[in-house]
C-alpha positions as CSV (number, residue, x, y, z in Angstrom):
1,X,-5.2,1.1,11.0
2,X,-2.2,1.7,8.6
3,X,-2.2,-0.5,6.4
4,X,0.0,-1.8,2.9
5,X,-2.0,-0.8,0.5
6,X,-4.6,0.8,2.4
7,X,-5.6,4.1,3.7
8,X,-4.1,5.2,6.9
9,X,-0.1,5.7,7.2
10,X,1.3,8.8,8.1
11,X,3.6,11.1,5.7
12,X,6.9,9.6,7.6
13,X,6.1,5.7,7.8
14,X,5.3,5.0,3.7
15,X,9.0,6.3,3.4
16,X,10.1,3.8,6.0
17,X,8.5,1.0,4.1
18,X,10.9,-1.3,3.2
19,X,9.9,-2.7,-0.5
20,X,11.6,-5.3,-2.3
21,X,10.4,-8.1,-4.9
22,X,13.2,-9.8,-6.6
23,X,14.0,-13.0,-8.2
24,X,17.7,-13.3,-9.1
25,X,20.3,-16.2,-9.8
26,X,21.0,-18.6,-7.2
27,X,24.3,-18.0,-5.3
28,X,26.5,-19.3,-2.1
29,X,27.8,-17.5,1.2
30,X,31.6,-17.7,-1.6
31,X,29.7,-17.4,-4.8
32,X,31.2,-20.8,-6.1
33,X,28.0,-22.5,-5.3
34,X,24.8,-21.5,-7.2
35,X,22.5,-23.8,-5.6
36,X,21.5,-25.1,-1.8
37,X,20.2,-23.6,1.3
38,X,22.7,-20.2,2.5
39,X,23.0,-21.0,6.6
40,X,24.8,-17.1,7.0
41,X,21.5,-15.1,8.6
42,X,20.3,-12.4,6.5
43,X,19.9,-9.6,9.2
44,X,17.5,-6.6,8.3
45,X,15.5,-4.1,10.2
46,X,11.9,-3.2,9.9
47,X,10.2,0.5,11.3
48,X,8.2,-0.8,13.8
49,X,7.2,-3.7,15.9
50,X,4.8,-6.0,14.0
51,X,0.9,-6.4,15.1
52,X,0.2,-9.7,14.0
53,X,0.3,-12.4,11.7
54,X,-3.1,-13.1,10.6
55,X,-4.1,-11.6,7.4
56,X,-7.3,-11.1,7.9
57,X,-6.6,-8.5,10.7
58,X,-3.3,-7.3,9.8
59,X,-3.5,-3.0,8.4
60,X,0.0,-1.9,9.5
61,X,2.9,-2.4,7.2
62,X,5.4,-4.1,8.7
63,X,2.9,-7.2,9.4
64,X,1.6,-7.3,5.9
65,X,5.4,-7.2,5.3
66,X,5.8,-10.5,7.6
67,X,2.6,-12.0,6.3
68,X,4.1,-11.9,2.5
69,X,7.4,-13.8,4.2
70,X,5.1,-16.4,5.8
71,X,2.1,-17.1,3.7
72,X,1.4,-17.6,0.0
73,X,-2.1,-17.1,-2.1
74,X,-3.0,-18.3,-5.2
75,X,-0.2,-16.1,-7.3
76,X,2.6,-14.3,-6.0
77,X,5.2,-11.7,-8.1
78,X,8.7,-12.1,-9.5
79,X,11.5,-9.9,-9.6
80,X,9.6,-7.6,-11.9
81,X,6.6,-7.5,-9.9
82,X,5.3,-9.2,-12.2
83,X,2.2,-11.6,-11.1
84,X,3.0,-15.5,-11.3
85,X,1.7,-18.9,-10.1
86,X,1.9,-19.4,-6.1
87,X,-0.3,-22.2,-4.8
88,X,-2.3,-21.8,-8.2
89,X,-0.6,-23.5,-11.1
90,X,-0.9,-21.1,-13.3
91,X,-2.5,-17.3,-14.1
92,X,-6.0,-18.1,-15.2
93,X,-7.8,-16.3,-17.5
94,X,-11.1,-15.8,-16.2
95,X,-14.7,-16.9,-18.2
96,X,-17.9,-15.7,-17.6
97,X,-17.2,-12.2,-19.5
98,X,-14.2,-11.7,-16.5
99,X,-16.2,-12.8,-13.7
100,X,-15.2,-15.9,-13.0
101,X,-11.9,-17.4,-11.9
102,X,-11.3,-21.3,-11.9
103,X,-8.4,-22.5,-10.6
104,X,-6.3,-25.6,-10.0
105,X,-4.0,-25.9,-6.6
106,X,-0.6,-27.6,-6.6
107,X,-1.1,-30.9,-5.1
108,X,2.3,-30.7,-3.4
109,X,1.2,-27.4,-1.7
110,X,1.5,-28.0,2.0
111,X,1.4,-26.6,5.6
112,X,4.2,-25.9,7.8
113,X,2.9,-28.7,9.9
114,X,2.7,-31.6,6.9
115,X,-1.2,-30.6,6.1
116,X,-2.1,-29.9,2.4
117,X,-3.4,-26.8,0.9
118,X,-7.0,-27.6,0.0
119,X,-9.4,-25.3,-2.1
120,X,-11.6,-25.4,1.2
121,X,-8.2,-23.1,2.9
122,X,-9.0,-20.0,0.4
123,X,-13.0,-20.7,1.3
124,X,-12.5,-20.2,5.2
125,X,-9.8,-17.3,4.6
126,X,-12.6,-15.5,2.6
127,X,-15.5,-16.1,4.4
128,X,-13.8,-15.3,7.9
129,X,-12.7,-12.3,6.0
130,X,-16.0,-11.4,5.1
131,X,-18.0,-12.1,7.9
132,X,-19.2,-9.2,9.9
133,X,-17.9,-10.6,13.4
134,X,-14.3,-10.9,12.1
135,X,-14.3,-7.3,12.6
136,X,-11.6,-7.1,9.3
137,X,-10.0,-3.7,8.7
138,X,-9.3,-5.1,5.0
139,X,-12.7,-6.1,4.0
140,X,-12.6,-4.2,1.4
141,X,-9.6,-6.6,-0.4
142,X,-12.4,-8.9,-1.0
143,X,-15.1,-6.2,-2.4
144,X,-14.9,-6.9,-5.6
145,X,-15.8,-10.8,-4.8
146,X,-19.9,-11.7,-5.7
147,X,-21.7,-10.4,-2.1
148,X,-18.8,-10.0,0.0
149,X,-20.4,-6.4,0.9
150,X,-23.5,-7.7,1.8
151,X,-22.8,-10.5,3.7
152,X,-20.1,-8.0,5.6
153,X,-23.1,-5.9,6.2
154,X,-25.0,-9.2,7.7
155,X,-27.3,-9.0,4.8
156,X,-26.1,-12.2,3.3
157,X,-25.4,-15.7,4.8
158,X,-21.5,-16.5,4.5
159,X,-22.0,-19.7,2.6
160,X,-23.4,-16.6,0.0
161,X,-20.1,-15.8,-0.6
162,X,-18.6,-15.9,-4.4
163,X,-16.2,-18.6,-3.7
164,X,-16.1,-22.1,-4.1
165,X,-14.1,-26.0,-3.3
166,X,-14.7,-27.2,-6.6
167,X,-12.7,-30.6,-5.4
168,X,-10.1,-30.5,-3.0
169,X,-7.4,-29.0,-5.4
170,X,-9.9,-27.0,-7.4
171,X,-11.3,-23.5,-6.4
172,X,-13.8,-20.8,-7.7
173,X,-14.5,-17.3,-7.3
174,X,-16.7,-15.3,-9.0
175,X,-16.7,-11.5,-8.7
176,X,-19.9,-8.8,-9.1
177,X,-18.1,-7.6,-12.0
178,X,-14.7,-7.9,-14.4
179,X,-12.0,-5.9,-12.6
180,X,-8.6,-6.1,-14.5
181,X,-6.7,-5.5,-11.1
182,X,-8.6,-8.5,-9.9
183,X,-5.1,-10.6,-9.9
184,X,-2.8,-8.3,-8.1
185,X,-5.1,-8.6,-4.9
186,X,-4.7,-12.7,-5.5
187,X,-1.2,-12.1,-5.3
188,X,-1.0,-9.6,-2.7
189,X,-3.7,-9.8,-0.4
190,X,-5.8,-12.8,-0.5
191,X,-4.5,-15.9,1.7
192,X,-5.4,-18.9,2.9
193,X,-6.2,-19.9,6.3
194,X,-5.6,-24.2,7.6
195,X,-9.5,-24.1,9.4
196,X,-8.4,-26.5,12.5
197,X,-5.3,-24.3,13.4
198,X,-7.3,-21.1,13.2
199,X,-9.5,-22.0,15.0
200,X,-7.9,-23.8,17.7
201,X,-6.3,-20.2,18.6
202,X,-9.7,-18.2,17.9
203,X,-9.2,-14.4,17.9
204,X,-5.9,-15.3,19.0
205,X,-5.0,-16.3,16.1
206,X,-1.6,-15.2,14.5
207,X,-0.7,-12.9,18.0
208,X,2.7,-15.2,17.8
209,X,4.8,-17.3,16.6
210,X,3.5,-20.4,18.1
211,X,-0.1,-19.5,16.9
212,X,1.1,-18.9,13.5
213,X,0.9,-21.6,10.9
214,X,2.7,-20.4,7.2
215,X,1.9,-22.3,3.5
216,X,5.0,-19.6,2.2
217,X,8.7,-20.1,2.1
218,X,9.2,-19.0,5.6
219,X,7.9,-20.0,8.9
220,X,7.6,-16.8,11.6
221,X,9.7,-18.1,14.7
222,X,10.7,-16.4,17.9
223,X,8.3,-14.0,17.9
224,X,5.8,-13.7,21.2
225,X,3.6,-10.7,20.2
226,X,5.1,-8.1,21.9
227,X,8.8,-8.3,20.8
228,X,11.0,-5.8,18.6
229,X,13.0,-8.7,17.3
230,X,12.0,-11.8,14.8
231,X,13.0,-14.5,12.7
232,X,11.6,-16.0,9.5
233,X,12.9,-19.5,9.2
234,X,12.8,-21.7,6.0
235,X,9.7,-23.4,5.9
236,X,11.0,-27.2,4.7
237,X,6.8,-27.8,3.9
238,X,7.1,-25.3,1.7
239,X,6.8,-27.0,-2.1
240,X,9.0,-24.8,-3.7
241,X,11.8,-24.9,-0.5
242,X,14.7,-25.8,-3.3
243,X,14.7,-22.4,-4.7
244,X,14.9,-20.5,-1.0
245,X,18.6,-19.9,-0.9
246,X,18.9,-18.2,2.5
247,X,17.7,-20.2,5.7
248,X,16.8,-17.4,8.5
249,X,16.0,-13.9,7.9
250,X,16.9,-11.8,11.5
251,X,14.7,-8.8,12.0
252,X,15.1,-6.1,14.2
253,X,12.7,-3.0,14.3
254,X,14.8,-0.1,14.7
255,X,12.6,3.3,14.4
256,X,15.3,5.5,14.7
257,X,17.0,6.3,10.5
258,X,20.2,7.6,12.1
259,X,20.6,4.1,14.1
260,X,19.6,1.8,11.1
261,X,21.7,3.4,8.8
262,X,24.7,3.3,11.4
263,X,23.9,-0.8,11.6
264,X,23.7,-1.3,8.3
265,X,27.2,1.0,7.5
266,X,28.9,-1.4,10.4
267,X,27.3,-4.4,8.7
268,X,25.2,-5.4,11.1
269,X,22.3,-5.4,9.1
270,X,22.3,-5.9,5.6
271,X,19.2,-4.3,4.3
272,X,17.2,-1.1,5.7
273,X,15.4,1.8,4.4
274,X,16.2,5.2,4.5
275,X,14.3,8.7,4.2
276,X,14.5,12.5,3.9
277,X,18.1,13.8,4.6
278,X,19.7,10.5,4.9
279,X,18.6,9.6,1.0
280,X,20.2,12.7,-0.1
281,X,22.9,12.1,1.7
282,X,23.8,8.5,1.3
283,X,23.3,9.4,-2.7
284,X,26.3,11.3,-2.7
285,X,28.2,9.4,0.4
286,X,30.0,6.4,0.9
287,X,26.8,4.2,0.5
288,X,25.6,5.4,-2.8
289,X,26.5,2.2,-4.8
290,X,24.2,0.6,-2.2
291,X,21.3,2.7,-2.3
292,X,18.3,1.7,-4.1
293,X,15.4,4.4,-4.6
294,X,12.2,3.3,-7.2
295,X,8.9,4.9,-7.1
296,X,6.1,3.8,-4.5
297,X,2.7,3.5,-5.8
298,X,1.9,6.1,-2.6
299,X,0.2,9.1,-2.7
300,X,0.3,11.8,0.0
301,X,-2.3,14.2,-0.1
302,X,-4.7,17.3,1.8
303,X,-7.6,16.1,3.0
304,X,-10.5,18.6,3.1
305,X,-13.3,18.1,5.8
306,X,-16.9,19.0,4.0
307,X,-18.7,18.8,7.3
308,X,-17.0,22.8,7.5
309,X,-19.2,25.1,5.3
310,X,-16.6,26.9,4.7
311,X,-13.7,24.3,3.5
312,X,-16.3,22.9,0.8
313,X,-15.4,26.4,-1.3
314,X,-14.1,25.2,-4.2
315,X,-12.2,28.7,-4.7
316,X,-10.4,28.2,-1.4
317,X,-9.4,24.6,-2.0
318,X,-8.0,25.8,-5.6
319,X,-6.4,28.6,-4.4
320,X,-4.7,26.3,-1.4
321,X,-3.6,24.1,-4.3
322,X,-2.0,26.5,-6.5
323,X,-0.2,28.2,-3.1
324,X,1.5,24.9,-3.3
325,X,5.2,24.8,-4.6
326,X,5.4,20.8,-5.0
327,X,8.6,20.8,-6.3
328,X,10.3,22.5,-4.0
329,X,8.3,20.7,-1.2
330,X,9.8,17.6,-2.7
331,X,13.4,19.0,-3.2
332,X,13.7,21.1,-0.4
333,X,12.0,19.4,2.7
334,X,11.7,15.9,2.1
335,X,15.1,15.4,0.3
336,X,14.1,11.7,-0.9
337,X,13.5,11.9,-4.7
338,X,9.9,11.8,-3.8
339,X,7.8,13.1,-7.0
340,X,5.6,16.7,-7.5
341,X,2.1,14.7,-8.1
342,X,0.7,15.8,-11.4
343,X,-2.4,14.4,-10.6
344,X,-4.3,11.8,-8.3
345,X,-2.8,9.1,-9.9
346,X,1.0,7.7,-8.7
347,X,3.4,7.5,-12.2
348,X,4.3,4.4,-13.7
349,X,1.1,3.2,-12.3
350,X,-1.0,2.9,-15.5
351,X,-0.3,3.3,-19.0
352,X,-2.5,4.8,-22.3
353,X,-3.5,1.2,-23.7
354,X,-3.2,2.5,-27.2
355,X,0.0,4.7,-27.0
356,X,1.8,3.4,-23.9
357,X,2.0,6.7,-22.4
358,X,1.9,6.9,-18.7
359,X,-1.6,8.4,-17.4
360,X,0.2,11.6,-16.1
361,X,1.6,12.7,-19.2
362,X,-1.6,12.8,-20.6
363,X,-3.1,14.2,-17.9
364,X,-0.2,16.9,-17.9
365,X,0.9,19.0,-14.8
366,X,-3.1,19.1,-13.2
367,X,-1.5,20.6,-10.1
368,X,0.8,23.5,-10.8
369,X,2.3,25.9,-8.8
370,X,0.9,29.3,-9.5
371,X,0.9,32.2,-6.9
372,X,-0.8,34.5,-9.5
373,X,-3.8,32.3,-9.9
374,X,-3.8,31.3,-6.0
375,X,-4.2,34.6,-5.1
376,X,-7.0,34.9,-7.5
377,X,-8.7,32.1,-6.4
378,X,-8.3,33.3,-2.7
379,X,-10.2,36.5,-3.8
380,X,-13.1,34.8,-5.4
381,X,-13.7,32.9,-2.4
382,X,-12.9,35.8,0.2
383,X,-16.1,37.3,-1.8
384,X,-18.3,34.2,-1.8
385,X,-17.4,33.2,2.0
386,X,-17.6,36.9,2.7
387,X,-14.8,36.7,4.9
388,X,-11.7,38.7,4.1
389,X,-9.7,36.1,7.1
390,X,-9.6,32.4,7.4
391,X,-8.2,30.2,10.1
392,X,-7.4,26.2,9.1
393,X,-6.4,23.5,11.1
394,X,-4.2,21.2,9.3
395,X,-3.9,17.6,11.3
396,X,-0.6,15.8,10.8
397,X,0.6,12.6,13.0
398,X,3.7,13.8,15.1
399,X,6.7,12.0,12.9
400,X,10.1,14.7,11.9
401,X,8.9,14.3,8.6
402,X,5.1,14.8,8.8
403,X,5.4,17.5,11.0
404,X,8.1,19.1,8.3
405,X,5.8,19.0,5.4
406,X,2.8,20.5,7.4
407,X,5.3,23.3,8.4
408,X,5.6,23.6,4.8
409,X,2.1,24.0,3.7
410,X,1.7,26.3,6.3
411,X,3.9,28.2,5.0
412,X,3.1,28.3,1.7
413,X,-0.3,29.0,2.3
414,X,0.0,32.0,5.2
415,X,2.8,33.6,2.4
416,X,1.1,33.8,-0.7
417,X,-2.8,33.5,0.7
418,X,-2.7,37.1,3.0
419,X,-5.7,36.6,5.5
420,X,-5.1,33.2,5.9
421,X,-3.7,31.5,9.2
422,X,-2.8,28.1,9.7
423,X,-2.2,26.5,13.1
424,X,-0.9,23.1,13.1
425,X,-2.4,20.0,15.4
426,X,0.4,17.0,15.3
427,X,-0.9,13.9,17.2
428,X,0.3,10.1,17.3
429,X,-1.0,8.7,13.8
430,X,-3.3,5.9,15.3
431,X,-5.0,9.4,16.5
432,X,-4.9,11.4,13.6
433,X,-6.8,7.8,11.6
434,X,-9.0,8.1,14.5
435,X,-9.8,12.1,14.2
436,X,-10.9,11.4,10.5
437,X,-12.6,8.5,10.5
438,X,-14.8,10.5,13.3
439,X,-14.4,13.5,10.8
440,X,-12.7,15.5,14.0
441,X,-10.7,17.3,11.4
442,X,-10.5,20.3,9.6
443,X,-7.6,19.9,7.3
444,X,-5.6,16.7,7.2
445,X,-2.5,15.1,5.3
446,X,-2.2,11.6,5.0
447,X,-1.4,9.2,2.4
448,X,-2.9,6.3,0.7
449,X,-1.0,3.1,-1.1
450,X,-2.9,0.9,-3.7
451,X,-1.6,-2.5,-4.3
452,X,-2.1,-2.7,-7.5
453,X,-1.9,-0.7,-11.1
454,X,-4.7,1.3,-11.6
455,X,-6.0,4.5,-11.6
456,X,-9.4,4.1,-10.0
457,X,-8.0,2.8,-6.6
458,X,-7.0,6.4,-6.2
459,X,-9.6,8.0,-8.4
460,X,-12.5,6.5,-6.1
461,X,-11.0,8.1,-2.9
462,X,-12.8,11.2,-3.9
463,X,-16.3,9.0,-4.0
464,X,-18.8,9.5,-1.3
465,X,-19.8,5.8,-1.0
466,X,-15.6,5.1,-0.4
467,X,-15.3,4.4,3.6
468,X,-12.0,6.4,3.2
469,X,-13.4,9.6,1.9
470,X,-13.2,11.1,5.2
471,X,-13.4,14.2,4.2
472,X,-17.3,13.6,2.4
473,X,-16.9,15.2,-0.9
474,X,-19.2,14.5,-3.0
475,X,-19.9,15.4,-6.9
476,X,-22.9,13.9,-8.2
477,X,-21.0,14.5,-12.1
478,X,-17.6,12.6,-10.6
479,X,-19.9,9.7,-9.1
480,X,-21.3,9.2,-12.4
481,X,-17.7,9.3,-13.9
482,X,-16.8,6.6,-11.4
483,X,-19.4,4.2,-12.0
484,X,-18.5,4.3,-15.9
485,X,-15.0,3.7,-14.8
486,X,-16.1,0.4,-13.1
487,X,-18.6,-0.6,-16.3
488,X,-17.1,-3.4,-17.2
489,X,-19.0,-3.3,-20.9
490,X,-16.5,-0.2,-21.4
491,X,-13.5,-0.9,-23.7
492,X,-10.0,0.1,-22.5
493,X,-9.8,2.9,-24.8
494,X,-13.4,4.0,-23.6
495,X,-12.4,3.1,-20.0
496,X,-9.0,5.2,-20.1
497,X,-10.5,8.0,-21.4
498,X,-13.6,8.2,-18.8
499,X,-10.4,7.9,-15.7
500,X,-8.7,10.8,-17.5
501,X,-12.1,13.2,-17.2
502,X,-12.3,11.6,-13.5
503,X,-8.5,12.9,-12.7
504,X,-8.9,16.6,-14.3
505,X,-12.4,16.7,-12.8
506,X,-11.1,15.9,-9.4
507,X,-8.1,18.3,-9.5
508,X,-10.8,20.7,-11.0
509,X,-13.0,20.5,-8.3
510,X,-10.3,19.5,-5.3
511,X,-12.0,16.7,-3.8
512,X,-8.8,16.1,-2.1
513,X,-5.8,17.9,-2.7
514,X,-2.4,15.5,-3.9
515,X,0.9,16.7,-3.1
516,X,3.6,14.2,-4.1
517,X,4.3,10.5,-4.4
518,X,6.6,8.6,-2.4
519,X,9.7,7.0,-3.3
520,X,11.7,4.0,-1.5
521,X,15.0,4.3,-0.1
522,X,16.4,1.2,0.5
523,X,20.2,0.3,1.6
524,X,20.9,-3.3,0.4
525,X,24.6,-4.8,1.1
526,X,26.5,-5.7,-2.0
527,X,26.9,-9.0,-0.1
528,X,23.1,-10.0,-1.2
529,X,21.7,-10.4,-4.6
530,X,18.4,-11.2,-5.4
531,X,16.5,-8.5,-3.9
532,X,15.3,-5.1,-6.2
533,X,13.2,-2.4,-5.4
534,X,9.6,-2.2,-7.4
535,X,6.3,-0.3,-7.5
536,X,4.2,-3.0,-5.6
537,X,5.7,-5.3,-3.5
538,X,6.6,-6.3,0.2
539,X,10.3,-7.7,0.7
540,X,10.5,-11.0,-0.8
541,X,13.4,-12.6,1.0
542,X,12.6,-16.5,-0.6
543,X,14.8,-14.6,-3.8
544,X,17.7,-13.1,-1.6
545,X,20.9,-14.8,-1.8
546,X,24.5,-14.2,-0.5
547,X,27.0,-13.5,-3.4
């Protein structure tokens, strides 16, 4: 289940996610000619073989990396990450007091086999997305879409569904309530599907190449569903085709950090992503001038498992938190100019509407290092628990780099919390997801991505009715903080100020426990343009071009 976006990868795989959105000048393979289709492969590698192609299943980053190559939905982003028209014309602005979304298709949108993009293509994706037999991982990108939870949870007929084919090139959706975020899942997430193709393949649809059909810049080719190697070819349907400088993207999944950056120093690749030790390195190395590292809108956190009397103490959780040295964590173990989190929100991820201030600077520091007060906090709960000694079971997946960091908390906690043991449990990731969605799990580290800017995709982790709150804490005060956060009567100002409570309420009370936020190291040849690192988005190779 890991997913872009979503709950579910592991401490070393977010690090290996390879982000790029750009949107530069058009160049040649000589740099002479700045328009015209590049025939030189592009040749990058990717972390792990890809699952599938159909966005309504796909959870694993490297597919919804593939997907963003081969499909486009209504917008898309620019070299800023910035949202912009895809099949949609334009950015609507929505009526109905933010609910409702009208918009009008390109009539020259088309299939890669000649078929046009119809309004009725966004209907089927989000139905089949919705309905319960799909069996979607990533239901919950259509949540906020009028009774996509209750026809999910077969309460609701699908033709209930808040979407509409107004005409053939016009299309409606109407959401449950105004959500501001709304058009970074239209950009992101939300695809459409060509009925007749999908169907003729069934729950087989997407598992290759062949069964693959792409609306986006590129078409998926030699790819059978099992292979480590594949190729995204320009997709001459595709309506804006002129501006796609380079014809075929070569991908290789190489999970090995040492290998891919060897490939990519002998030019045999040309883009690749890098982590821990090899960041640090290469920032000082040969390949510095190359190296890209931006912020990831990631959060690794502790998760704590409430079904254990004793790990709902709110003393113990506070005391682990402050036993926490997040800076050095960051500095000393994971070597990647990965961020201390300051609180549950990623920076650069939202900003005071009134001051322009990002949210963690006026939150301030909500999760400091501070032995004195740890110890403290240990004491208070040693008297409430009644227990003077404590064993935990942290559960990490079985990565260099996840296993390093849970080394490190064990550390930190058996030195400055006396009485305390830790043992660590390091299992393949697909079990550790599996371990805490059955809440098999005592203590856990994981990390969640949001695909889009704002606070309350990581603020409503913490909420008891959230499917990922593993862990079941629950607040009755912070529920009732959340549900003003998603009033949408509330003004910004009013809104901002209710996620800041949320944020110091959570670190007050630990609901989970956030450690740092992950950065992207990315190795891109001074041979391409086109291509630069931001918060949001998958690789965007329709904007790479040779120099």
């Amino acid at each position: 289940m890991t997913s872009r976006g979503k709950f579910g990868l592991g401490l070393s795989v977010f690090g290996l996610l390879l982000v790029l959105a750009g949107c530069g000048q058009s160049g040649s393979n000589t740099g002479a000619q700045k328009t015209g289709t590049q025939t030189k492969p592009l040749k990058v590698t990717a972390s792990q073989t890809m699952a599938t192609a159909d966005p309504t299943k796909a959870t694993d980053v490297v597919s919804q990396a593939a997907i963003a190559q081969v499909y486009e939905g209504l917008y898309t982003t620019n070299k800023q990450g910035k949202v912009v028209p895809g099949i949609a014309t334009k950015v609507v602005k929505p009526t109905n007091g933010g609910k409702t979304y009208t918009f009008t298709l390109r009539k020259n949108a088309k299939w890669s086999n000649g078929t046009a993009v119809t309004a009725q293509d966004f209907v089927y994706a989000l139905r089949r997305q919705a309905d319960p037999k799909t069996k979607s991982q990533e239901v919950g990108h259509i949540a906020e879409i009028k009774n996509a939870t209750a026809i999910n949870n077969g309460k609701l007929p699908l033709k209930d569904l808040g979407v509409k084919a107004l005409s053939a090139h016009k299309l409606q959706i109407t959401l449950v309530s105004k959500t501001p975020w709304f058009k970074y899942r239209l950009a992101t997430e939300l695809y459409p599907l060509n009925k007749k193709f999908t169907e003729k393949y069934g729950s087989n649809y997407g598992s290759s190449a062949a069964k693959t059909l792409s609306d986006g810049p590129y078409t998926l080719k030699k790819w059978t569903g099992t292979g480590d190697t594949w190729t995204y070819a320009k997709n001459n349907d595709y309506y804006g085709k002129k501006n796609v400088r380079i014809k075929t993207v070569n991908v290789q999944t190489v999970k090995d950090v040492s290998t891919a950056q060897n490939l990519f120093s002998s030019n045999s690749v040309q883009l690749t992503t890098l982590t821990g030790t090899h960041v640090q390195a290469a920032a000082t190395g040969k390949l510095k001038k190359e190296l890209h590292v931006t912020k990831s809108n990631r959060l690794a956190y502790l998760d704590w498992n409430s079904k254990h009397k004793t790990l709902t103490n709110t003393n113990l959780r506070l005391a682990v938190s402050y036993a926490i040295n997040r800076e050095s964590l960051v500095k000393n173990v994971l070597k990647d100019k990965s961020l201390a989190a300051k609180s549950a929100v990623t920076e650069g991820n939202f900003s005071n509407p009134s001051t322009g201030k990002d949210f963690n600077t006026d939150t301030g520091n909500l999760y400091p290092y501070n032995v004195k007060k740890a110890k403290a906090y240990w004491a208070k709960a040693q008297q409430q628990l009644g227990k003077k000694k404590l064993n935990i079971e942290l559960l990490t997946s079985d990565d260099d780099v996840s296993k390093s960091v849970g080394e490190y908390i064990q550390s930190a906690i058996q030195q400055n919390l006396k009485g305390i043991t830790v043992s660590l449990k390091t299992v393949p990731l697909n079990n550790e997801i599996a371990a805490m969605e059955k809440g098999s799990f005592e203590l856990a580290s994981m990390g969640w991505t949001s695909d889009f800017k704002d606070p309350l995709d990581f603020l409503n982790k913490a909420s008891i009715t959230n499917a990922i709150n593993f862990g079941r804490f629950h607040s009755a005060a912070y529920e009732k903080l959340i549900k003003i956060i998603t009033d949408d009567k509330q003004s910004e100002s009013a809104r901002y100020t209710t996620m800041q409570a949320a944020a110091k309420m959570l670190a007050k009370n630990q609901g989970f426990t956030p450690l740092y936020q992950s950065t992207k190291a990315t190795l891109i040849s001074s041979k391409v343009a086109g291509v630069q690192p931001t918060l949001l988005r998958d690789t965007l190779y329709r904007y790479a071009y040779w120099k």
